[in-house]
PDB file of N, CA, C and O in Angstrom, chain B, residues numbered from 101:
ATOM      1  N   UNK B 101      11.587   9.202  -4.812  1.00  0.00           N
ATOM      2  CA  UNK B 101      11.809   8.088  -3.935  1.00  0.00           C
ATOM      3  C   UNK B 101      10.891   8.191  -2.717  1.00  0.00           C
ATOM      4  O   UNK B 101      10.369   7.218  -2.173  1.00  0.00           O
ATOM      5  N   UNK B 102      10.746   9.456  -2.345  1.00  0.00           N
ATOM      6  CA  UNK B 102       9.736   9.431  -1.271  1.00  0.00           C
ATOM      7  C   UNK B 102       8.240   8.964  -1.499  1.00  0.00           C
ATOM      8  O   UNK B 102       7.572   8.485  -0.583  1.00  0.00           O
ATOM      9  N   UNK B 103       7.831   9.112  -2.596  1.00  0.00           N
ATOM     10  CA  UNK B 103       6.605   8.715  -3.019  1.00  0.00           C
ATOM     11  C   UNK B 103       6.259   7.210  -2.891  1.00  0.00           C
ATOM     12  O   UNK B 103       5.317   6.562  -2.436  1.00  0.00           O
ATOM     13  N   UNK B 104       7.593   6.910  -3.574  1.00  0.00           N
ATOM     14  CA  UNK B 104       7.129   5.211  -3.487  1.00  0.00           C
ATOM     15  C   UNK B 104       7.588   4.621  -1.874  1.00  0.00           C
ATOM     16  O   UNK B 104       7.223   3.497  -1.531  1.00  0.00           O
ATOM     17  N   UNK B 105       8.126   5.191  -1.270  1.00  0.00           N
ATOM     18  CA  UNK B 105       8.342   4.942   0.244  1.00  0.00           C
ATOM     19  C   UNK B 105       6.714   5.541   1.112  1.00  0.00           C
ATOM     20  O   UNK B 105       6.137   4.704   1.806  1.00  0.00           O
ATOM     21  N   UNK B 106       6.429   6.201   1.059  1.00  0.00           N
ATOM     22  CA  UNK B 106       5.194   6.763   1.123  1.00  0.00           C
ATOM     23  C   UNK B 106       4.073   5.809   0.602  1.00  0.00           C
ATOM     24  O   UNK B 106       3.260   5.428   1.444  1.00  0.00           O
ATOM     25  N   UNK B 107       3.927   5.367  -0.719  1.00  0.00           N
ATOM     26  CA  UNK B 107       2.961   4.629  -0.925  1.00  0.00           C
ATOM     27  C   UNK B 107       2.936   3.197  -0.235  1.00  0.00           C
ATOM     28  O   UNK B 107       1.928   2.675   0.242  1.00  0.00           O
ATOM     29  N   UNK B 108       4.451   2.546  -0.265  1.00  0.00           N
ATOM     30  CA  UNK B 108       4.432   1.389   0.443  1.00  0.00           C
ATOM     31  C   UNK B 108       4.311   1.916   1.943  1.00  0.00           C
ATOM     32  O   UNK B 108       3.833   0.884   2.413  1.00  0.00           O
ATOM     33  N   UNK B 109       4.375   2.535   2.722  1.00  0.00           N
ATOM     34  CA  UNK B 109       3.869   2.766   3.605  1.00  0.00           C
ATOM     35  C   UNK B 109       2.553   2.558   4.337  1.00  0.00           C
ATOM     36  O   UNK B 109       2.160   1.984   5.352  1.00  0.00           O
ATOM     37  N   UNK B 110       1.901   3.520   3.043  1.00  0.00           N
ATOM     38  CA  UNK B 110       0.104   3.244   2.915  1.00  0.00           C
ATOM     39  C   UNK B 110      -0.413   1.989   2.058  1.00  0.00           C
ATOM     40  O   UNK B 110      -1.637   1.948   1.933  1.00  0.00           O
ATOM     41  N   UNK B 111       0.274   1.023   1.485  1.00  0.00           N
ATOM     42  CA  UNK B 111       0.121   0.034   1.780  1.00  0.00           C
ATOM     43  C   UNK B 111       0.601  -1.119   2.943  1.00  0.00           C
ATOM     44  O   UNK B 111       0.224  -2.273   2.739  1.00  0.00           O
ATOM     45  N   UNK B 112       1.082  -0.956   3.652  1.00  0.00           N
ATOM     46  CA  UNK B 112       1.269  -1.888   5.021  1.00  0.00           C
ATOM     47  C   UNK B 112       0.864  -1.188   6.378  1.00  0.00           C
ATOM     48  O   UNK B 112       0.858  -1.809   7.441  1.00  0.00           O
ATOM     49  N   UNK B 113       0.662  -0.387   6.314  1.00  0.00           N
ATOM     50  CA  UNK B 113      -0.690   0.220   7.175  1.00  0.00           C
ATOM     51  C   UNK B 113      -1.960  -0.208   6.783  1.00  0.00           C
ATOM     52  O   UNK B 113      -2.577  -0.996   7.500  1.00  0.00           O
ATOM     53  N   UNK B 114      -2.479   0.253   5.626  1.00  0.00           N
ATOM     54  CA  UNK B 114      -3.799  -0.719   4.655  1.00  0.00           C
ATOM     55  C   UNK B 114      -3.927  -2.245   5.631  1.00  0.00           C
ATOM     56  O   UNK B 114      -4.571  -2.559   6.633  1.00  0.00           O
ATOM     57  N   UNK B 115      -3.295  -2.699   5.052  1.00  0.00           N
ATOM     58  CA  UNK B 115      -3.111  -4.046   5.191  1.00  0.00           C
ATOM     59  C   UNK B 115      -2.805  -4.536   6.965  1.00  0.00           C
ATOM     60  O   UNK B 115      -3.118  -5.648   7.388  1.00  0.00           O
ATOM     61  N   UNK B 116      -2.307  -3.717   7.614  1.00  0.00           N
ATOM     62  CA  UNK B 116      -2.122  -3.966   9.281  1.00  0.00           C
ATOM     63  C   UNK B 116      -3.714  -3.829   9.314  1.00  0.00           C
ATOM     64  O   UNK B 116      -4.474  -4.551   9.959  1.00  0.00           O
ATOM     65  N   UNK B 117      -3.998  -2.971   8.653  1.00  0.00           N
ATOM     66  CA  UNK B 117      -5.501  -2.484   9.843  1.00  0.00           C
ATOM     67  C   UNK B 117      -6.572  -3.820   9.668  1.00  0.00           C
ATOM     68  O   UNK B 117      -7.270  -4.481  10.437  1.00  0.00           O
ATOM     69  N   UNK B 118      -6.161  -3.814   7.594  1.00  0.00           N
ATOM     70  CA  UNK B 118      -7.288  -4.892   7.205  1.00  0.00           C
ATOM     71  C   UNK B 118      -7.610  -6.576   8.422  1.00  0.00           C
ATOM     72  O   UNK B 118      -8.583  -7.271   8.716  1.00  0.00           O
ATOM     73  N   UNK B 119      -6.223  -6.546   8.741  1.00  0.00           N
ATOM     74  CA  UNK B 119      -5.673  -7.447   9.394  1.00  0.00           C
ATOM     75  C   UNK B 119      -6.675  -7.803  10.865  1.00  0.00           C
ATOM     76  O   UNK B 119      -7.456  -8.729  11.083  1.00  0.00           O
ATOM     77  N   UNK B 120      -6.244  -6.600  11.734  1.00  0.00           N
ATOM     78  CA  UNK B 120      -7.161  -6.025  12.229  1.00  0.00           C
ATOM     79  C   UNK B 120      -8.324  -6.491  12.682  1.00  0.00           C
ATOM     80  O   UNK B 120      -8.549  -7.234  13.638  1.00  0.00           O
ATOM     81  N   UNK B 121      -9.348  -5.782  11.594  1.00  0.00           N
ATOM     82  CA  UNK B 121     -10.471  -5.845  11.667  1.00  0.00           C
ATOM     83  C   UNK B 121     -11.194  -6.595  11.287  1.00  0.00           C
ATOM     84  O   UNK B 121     -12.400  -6.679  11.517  1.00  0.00           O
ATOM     85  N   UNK B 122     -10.014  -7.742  10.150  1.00  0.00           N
ATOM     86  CA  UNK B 122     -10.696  -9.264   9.839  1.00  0.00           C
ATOM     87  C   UNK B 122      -9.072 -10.006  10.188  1.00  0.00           C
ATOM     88  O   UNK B 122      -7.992  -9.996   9.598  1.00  0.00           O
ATOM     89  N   UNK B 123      -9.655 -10.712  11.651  1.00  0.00           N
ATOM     90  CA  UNK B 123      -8.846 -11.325  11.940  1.00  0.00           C
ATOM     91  C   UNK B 123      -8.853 -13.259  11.201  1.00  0.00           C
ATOM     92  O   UNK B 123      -8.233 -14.244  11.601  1.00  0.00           O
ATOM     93  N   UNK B 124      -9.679 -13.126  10.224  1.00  0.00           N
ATOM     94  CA  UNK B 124      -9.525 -14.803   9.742  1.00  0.00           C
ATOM     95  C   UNK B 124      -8.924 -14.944   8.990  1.00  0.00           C
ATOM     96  O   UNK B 124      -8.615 -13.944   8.341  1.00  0.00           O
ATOM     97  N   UNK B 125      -8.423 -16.140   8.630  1.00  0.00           N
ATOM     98  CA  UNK B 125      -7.457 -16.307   7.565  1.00  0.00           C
ATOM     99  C   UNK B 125      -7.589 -15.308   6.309  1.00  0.00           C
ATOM    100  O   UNK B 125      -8.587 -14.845   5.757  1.00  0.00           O
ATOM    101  N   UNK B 126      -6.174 -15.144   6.057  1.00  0.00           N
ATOM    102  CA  UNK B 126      -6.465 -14.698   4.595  1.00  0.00           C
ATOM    103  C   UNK B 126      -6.819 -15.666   3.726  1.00  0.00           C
ATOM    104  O   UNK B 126      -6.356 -16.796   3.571  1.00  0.00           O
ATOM    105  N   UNK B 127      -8.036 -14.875   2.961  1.00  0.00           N
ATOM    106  CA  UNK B 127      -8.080 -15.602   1.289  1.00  0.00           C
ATOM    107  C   UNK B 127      -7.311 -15.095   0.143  1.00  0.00           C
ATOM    108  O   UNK B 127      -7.659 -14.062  -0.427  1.00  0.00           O
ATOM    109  N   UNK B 128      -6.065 -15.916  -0.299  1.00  0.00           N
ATOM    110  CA  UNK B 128      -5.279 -15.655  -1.260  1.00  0.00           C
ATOM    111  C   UNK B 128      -6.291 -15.485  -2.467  1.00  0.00           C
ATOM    112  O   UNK B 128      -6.998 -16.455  -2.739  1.00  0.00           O
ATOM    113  N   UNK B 129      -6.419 -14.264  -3.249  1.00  0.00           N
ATOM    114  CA  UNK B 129      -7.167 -14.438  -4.252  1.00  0.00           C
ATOM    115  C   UNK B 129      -5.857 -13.973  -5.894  1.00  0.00           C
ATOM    116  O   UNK B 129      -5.206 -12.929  -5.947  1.00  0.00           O
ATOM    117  N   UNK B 130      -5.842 -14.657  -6.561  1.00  0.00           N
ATOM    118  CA  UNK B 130      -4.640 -14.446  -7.851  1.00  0.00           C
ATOM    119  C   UNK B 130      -5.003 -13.106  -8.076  1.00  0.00           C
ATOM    120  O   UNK B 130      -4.044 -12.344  -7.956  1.00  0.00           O
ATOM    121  N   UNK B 131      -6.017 -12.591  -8.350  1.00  0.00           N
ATOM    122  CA  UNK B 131      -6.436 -11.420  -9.179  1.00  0.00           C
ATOM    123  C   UNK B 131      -5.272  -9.614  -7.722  1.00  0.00           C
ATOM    124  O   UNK B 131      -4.853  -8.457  -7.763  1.00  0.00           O
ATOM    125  N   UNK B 132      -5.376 -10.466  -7.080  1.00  0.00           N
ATOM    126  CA  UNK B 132      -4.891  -9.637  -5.666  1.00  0.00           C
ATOM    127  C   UNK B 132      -3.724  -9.638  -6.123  1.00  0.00           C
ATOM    128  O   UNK B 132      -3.222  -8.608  -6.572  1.00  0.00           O
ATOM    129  N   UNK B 133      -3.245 -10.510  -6.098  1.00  0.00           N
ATOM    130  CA  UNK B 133      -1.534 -11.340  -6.139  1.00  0.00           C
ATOM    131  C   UNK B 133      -0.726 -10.592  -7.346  1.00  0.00           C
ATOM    132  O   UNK B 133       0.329  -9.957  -7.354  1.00  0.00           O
ATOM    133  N   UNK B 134      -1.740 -10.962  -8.439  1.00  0.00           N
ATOM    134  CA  UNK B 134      -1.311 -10.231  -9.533  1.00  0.00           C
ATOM    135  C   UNK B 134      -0.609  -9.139  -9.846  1.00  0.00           C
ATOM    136  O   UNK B 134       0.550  -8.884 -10.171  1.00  0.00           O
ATOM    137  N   UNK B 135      -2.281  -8.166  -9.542  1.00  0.00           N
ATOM    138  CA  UNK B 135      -1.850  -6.903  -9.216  1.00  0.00           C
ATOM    139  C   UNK B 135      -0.625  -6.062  -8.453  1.00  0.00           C
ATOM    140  O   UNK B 135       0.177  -5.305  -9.001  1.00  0.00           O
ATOM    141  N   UNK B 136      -0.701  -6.389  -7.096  1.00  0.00           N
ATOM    142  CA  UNK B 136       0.709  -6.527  -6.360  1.00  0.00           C
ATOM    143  C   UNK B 136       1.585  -6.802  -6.625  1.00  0.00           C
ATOM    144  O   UNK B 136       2.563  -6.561  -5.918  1.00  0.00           O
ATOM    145  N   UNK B 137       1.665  -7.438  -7.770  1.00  0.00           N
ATOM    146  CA  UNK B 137       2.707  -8.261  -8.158  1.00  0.00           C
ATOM    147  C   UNK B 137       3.543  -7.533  -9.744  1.00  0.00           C
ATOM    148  O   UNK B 137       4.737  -7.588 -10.040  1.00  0.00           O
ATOM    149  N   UNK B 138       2.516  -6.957 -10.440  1.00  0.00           N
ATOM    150  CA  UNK B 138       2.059  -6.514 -12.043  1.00  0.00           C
ATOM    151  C   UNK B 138       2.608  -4.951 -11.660  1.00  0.00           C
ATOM    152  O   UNK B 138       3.706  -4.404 -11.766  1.00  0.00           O
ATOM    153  N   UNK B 139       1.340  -4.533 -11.184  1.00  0.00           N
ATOM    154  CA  UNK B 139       0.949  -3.061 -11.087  1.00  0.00           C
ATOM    155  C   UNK B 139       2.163  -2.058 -11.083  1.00  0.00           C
ATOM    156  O   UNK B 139       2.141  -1.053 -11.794  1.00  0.00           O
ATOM    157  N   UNK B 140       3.281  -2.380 -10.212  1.00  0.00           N
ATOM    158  CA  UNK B 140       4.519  -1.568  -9.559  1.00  0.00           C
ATOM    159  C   UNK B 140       5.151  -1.672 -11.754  1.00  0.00           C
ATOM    160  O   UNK B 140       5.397  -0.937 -12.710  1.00  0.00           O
ATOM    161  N   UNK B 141       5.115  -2.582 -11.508  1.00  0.00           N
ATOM    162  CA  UNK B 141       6.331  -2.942 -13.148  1.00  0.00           C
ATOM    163  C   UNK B 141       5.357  -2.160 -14.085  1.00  0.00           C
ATOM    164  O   UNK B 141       5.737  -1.066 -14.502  1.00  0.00           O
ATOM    165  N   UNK B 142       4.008  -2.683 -14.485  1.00  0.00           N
ATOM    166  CA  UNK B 142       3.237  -1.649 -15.572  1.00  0.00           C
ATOM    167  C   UNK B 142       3.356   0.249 -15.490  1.00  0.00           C
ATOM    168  O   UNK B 142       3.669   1.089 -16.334  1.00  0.00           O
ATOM    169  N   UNK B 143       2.918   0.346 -13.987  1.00  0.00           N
ATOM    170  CA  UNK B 143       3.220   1.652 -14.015  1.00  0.00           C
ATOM    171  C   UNK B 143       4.471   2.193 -14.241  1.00  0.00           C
ATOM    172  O   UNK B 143       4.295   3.198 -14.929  1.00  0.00           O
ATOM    173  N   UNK B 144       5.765   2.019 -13.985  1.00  0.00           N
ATOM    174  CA  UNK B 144       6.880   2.046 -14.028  1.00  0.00           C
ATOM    175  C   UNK B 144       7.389   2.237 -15.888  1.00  0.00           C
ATOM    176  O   UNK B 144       8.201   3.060 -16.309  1.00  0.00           O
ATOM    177  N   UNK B 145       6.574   1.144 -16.768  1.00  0.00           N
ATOM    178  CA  UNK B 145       7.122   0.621 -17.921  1.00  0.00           C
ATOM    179  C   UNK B 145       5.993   2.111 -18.933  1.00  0.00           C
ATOM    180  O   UNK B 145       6.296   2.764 -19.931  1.00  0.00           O
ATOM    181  N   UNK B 146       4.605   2.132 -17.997  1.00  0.00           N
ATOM    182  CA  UNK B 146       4.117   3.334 -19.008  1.00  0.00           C
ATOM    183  C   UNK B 146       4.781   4.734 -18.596  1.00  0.00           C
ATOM    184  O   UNK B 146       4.764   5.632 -19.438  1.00  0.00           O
ATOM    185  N   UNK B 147       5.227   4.911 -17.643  1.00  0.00           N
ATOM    186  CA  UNK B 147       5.779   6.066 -17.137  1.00  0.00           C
ATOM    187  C   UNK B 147       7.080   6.376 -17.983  1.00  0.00           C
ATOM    188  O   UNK B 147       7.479   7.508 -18.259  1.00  0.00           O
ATOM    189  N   UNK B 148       7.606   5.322 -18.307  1.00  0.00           N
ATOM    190  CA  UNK B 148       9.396   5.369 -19.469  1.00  0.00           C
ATOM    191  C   UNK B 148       8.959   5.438 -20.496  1.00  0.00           C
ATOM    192  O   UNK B 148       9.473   6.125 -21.379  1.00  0.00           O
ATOM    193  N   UNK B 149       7.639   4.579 -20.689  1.00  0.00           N
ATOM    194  CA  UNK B 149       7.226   4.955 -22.696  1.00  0.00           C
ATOM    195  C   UNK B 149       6.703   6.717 -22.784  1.00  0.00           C
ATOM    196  O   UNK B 149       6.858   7.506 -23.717  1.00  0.00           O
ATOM    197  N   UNK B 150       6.215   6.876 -21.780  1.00  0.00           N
ATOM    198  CA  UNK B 150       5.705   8.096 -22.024  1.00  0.00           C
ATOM    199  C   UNK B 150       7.081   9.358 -22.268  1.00  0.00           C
ATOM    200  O   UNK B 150       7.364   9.937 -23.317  1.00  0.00           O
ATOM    201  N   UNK B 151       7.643   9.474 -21.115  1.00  0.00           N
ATOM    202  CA  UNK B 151       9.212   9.837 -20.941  1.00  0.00           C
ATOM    203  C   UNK B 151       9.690  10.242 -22.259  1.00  0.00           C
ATOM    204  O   UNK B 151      10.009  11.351 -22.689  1.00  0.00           O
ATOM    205  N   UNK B 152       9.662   8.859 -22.907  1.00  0.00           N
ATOM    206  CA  UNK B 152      10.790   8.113 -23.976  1.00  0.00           C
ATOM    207  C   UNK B 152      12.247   7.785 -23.496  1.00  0.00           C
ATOM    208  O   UNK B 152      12.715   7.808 -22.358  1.00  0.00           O
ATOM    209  N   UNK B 153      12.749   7.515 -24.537  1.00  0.00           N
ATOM    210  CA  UNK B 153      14.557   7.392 -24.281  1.00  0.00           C
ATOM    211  C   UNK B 153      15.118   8.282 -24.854  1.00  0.00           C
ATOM    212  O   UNK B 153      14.488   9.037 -25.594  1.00  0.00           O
ATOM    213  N   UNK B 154      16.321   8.396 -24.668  1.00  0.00           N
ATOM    214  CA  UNK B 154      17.267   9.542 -24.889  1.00  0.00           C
ATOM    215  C   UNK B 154      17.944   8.431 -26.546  1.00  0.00           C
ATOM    216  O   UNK B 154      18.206   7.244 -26.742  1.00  0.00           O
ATOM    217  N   UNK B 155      17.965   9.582 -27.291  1.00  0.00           N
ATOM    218  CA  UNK B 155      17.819   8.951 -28.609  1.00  0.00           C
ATOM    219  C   UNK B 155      19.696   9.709 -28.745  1.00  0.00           C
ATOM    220  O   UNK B 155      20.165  10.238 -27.737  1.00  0.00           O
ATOM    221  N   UNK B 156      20.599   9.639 -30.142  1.00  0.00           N
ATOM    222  CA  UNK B 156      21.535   9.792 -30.199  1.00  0.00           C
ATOM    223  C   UNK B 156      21.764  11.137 -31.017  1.00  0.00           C
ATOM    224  O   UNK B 156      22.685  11.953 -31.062  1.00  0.00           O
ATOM    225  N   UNK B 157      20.412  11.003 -31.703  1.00  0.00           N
ATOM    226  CA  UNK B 157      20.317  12.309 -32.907  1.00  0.00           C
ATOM    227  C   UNK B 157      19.523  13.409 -32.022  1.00  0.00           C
ATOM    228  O   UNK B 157      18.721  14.191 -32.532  1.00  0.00           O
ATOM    229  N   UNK B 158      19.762  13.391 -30.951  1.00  0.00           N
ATOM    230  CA  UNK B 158      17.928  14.283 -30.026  1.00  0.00           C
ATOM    231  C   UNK B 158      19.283  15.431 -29.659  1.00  0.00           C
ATOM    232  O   UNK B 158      18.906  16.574 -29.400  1.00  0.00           O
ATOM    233  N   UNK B 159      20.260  15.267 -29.639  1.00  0.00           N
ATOM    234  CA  UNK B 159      21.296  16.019 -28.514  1.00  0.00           C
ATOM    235  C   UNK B 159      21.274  16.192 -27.552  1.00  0.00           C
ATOM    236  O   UNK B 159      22.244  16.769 -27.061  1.00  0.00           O
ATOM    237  N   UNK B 160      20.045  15.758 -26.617  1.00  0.00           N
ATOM    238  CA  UNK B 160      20.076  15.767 -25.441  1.00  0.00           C
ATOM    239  C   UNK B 160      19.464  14.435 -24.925  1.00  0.00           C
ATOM    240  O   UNK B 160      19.080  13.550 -25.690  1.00  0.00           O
ATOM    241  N   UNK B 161      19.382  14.335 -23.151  1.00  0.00           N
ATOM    242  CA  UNK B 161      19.286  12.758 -22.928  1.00  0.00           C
ATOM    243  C   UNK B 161      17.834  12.755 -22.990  1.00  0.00           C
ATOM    244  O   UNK B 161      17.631  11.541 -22.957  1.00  0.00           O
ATOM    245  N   UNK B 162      16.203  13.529 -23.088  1.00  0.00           N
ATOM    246  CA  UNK B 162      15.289  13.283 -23.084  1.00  0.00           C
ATOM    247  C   UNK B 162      14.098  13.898 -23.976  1.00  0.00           C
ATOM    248  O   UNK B 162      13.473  14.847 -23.502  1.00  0.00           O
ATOM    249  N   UNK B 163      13.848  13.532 -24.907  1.00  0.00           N
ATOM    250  CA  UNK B 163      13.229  14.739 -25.744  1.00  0.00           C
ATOM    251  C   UNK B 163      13.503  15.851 -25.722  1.00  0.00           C
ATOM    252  O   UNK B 163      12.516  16.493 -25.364  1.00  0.00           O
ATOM    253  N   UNK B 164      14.787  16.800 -26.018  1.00  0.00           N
ATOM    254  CA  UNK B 164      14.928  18.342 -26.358  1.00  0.00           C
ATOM    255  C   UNK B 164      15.627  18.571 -24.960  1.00  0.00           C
ATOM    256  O   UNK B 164      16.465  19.470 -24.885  1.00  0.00           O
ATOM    257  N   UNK B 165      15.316  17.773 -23.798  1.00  0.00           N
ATOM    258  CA  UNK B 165      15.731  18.002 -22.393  1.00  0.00           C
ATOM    259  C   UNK B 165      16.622  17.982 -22.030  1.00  0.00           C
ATOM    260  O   UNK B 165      17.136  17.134 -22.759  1.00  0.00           O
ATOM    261  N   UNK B 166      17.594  18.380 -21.162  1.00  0.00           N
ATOM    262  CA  UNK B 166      18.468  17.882 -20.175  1.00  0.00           C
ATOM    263  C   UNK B 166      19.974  18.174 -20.923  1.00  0.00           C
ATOM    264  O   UNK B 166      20.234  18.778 -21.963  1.00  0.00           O
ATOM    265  N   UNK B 167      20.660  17.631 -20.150  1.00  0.00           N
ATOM    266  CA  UNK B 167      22.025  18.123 -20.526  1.00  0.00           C
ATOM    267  C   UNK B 167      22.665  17.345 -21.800  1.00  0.00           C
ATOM    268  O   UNK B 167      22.296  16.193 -22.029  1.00  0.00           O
ATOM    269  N   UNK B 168      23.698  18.026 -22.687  1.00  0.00           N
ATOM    270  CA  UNK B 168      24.239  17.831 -24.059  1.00  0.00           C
ATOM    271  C   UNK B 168      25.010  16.311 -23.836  1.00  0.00           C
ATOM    272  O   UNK B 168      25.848  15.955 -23.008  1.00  0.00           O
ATOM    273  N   UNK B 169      24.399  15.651 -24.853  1.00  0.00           N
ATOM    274  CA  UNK B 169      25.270  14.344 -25.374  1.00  0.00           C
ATOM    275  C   UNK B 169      26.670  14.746 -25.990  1.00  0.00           C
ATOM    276  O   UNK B 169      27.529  13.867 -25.932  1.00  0.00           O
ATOM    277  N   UNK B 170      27.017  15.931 -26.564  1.00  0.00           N
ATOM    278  CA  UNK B 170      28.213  15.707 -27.302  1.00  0.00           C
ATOM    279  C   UNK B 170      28.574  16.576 -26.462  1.00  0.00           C
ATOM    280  O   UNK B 170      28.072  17.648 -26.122  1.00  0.00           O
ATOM    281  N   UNK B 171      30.037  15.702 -25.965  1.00  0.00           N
ATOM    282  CA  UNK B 171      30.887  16.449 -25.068  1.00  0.00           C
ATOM    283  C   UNK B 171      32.133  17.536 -25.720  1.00  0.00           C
ATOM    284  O   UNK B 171      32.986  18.272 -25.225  1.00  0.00           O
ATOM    285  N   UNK B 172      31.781  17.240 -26.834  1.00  0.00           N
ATOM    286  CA  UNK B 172      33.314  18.205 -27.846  1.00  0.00           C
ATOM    287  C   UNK B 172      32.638  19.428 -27.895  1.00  0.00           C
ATOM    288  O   UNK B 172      33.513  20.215 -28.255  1.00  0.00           O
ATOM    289  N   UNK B 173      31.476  20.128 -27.729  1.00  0.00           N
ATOM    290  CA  UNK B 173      30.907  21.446 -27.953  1.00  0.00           C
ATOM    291  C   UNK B 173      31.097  22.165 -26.507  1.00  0.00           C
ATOM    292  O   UNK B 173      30.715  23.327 -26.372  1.00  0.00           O
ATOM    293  N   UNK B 174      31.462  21.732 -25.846  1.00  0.00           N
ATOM    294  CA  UNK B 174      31.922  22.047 -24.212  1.00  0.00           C
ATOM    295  C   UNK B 174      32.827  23.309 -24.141  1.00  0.00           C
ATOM    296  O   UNK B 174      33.592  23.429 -25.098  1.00  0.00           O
ATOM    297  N   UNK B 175      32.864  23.967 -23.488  1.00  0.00           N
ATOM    298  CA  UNK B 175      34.064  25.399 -22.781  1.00  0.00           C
ATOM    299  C   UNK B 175      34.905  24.236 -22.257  1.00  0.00           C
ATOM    300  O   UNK B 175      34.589  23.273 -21.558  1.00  0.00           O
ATOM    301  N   UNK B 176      35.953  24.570 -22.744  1.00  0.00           N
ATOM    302  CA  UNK B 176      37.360  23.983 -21.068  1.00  0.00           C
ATOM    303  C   UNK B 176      37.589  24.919 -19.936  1.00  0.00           C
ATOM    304  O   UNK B 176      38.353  24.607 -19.022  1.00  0.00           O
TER     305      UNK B 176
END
């Protein structure tokens, strides 16, 4: 969470300074818009394919990882 608080950070600093130092109108350009707009969701969507999902036959929640799906093999 800090990362992406961090990056939006260094983007609205970016963007104060750009501001700044070109004080004329902005030119809305789509290809800008897009991106800003795209980029957050693509990275996000290759980062989970890569991951994967937690499958039912895997026994655990992430490829081989993490803690047991079947709760009946448990200590009381």
């Amino acid at each position: 969470m800090a990362l992406a608080w961090g990056l939006a950070l260094l983007l609205s600093l970016g963007l104060r300074f750009w501001g700044l130092w070109h004080p004329d109108p902005f030119v809305i350009r789509p290809l800008l818009v897009a991106l800003l707009l795209f980029a957050p969701a693509v990275g996000l969507g290759i980062w989970v394919m890569r991951e994967g999902f937690p499958t039912a036959d895997s026994g655990s929640l992430v490829n081989g990882k993490g803690e047991s799906l079947n709760c009946d093999s448990e200590s009381s």
